[in-house]
C-alpha positions as CSV (number, residue, x, y, z in Angstrom):
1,X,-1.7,2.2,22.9
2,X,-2.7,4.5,20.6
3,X,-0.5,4.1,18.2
4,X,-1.6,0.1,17.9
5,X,-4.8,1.8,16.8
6,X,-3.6,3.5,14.3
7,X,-1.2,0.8,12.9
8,X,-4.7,-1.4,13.0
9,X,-6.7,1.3,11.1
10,X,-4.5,1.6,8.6
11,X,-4.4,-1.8,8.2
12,X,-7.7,-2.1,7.2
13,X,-8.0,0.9,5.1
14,X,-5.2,-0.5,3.4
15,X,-7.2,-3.5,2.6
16,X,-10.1,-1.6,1.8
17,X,-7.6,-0.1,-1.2
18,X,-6.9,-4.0,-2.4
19,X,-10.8,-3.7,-3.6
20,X,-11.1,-0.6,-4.9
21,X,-7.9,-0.8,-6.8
22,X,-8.4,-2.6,-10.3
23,X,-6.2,-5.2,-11.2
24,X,-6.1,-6.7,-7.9
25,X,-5.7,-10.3,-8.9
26,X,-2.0,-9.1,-9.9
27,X,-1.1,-8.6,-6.5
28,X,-0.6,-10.3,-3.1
29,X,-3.5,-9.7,-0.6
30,X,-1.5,-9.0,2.5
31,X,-0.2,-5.7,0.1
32,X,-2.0,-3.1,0.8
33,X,-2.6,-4.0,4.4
34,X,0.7,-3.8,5.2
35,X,1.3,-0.2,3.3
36,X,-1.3,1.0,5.1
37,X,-0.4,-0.4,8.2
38,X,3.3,0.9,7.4
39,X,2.3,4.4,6.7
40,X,0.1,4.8,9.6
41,X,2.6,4.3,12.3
42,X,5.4,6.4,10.0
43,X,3.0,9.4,9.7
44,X,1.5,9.0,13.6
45,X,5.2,8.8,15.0
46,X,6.2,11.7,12.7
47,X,3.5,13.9,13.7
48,X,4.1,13.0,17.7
49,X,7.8,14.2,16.8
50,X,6.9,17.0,15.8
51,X,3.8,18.3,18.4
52,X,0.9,17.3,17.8
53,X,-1.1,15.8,20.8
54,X,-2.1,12.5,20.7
55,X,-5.3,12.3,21.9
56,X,-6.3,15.3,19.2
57,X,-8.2,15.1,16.5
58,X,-6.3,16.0,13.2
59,X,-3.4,13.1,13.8
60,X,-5.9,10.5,13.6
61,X,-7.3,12.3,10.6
62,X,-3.7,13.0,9.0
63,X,-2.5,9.0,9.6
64,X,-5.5,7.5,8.8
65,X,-6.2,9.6,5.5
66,X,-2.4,9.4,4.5
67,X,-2.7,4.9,5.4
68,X,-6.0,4.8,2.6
69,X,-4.6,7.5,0.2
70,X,-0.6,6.0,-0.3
71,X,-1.6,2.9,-0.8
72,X,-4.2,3.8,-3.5
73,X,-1.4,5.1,-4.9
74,X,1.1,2.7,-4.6
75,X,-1.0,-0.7,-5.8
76,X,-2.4,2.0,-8.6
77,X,0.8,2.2,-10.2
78,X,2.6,-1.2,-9.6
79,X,-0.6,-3.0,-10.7
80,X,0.3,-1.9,-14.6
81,X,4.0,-2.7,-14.0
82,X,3.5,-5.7,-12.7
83,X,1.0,-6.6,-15.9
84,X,3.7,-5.8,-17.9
85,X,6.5,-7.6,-16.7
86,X,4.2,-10.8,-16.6
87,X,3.5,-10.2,-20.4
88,X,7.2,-9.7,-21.2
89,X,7.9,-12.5,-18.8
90,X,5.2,-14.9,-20.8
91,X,6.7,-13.6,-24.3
92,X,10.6,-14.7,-23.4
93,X,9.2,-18.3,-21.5
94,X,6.7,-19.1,-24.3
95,X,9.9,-19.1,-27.4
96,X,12.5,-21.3,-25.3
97,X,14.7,-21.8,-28.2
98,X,15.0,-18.1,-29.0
99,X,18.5,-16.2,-26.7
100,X,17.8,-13.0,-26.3
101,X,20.3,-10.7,-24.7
């Protein structure tokens, strides 16, 4: 049950990352939720694994810190890449009678 909490949590921290993120109009919406969501139930299973209690503290801190902070991280650096690509992308459409290899 607990670990549906989690997943939820990180969820919407995830979201929350959408919005403090710049660029977000480069990226789908459902994005960061589901990173966060993702890395939520990764870290929480990982932790149970390997000890640590569930109904302690520092797992709930650990998985919900690790769900906002990756996908900071993550839509931080594809949010530039993705700019990119869609200027190259714009470049190679806008000249149709030019082959480039």
């Amino acid at each position: 049950m607990e670990l549906i909490f989690v997943v939820v949590g990180g969820a919407i921290l995830g979201l929350a990352t959408q919005f403090v993120v710049p660029l977000r109009h480069l990226r789908g919406v459902a994005v960061g939720s589901a990173i966060g969501a993702g890395v939520a139930a990764v870290v929480w299973v990982a932790l149970t694994w390997l000890g640590w209690p569930w109904d302690g503290g520092w797992i709930w801190v650990a998985a919900l810190v690790a769900s906002a902070l990756v996908p900071a991280a993550v839509l931080y650096v594809i949010s530039p890449r993705r700019e990119r690509a869609d200027a190259v992308l714009f470049e190679r459409l806008s000249r149709p009678g030019v082959v480039r290899a």
